[in-house]
C-alpha positions in Angstrom: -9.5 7.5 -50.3 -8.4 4.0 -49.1 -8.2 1.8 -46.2 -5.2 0.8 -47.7 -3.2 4.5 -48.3 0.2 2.8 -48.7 -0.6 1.4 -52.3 -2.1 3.4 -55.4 -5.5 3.5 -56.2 -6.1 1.4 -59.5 -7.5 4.5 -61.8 -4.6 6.9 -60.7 -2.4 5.7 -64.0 0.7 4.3 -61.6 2.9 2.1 -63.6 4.7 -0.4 -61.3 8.2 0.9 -61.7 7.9 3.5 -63.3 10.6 6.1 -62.3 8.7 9.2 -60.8 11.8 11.5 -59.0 11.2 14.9 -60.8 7.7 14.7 -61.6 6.0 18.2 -60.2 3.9 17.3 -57.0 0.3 19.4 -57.7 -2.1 20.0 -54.6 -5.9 20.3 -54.8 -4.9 24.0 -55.0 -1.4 24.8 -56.3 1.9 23.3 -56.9 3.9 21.9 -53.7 7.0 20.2 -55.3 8.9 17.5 -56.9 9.2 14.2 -56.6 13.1 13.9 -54.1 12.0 9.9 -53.9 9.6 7.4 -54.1 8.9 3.8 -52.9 6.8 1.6 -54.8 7.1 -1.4 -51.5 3.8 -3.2 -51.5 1.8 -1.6 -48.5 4.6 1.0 -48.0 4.2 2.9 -51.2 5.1 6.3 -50.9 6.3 9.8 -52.1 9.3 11.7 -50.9 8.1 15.1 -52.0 10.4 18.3 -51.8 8.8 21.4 -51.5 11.6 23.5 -52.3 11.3 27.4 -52.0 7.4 26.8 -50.9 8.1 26.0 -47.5 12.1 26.4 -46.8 13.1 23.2 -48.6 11.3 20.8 -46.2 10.5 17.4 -47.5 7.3 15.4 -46.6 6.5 11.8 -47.4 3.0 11.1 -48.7 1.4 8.1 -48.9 0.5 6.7 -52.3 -2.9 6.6 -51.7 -3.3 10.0 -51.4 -2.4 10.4 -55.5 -5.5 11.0 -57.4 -3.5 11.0 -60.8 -0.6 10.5 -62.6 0.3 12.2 -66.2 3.4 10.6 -67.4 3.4 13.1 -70.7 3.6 15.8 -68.5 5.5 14.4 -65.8 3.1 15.7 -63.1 1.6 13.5 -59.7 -2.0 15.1 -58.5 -3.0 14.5 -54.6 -6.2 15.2 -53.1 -5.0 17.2 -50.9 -4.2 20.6 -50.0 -1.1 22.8 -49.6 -2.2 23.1 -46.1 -2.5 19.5 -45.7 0.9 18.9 -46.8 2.9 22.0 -45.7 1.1 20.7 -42.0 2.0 17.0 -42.6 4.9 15.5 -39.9 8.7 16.9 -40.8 10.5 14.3 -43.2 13.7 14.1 -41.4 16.4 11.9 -43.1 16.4 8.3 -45.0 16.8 6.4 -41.7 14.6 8.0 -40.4 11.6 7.7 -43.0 12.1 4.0 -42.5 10.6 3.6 -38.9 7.8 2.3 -38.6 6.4 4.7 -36.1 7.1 7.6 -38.3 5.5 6.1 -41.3 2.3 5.2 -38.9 2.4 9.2 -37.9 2.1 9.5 -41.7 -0.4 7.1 -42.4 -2.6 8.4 -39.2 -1.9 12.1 -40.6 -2.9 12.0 -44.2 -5.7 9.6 -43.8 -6.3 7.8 -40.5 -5.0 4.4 -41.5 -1.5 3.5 -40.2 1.0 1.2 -41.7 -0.2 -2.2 -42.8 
């Protein structure tokens, strides 16, 4: 990935603002979701993504490094990760929440060892 996995890796096709809530959230292995939010903050880039059904509604925040590619025609975000990876990844709790910066560190250290910048 990135030593940086709070901002989006040039080749992924991320627009800077482009509107992304809705786009289907694909795994290296399945489907995991849609796009709830997202947050396009220079070294605090990130995906709220809702899992719905897959694993009882839960929603889990993944960095934007962790994208490997965006298809706007087809609204659809690809990570390189698993389902495993993110049904395991820490519980996205509430807005305020999402803000700390010790949560977002316990995401950064989760999905790829680097916490916040």
């Amino acid at each position: 990935m990135t030593a940086n996995i709070w901002g989006y890796l040039p080749d992924v096709g991320y627009e800077a603002g482009t509107h992304l809530v809705g786009y289907r959230v694909e795994a290296l292995d399945g489907s995991v979701g849609k796009v709830d939010k997202h947050s396009d903050e220079v070294d605090a880039a990130h995906l709220v993504v809702d899992t719905g059904p897959w694993i009882l509604g839960r929603r889990v925040v993944v960095p934007a490094g962790t994208v490997t590619g965006i298809d706007q025609d087809e609204q659809k975000i690809y990570l390189g990760r698993t389902r495993d990876e993110i049904k395991n990844a820490p519980v996205f709790q509430d807005e305020d929440f999402a803000s700390r910066d010790a949560y977002l560190h316990q995401v950064g250290m989760y999905f790829g060892g680097f916490p916040l910048v």
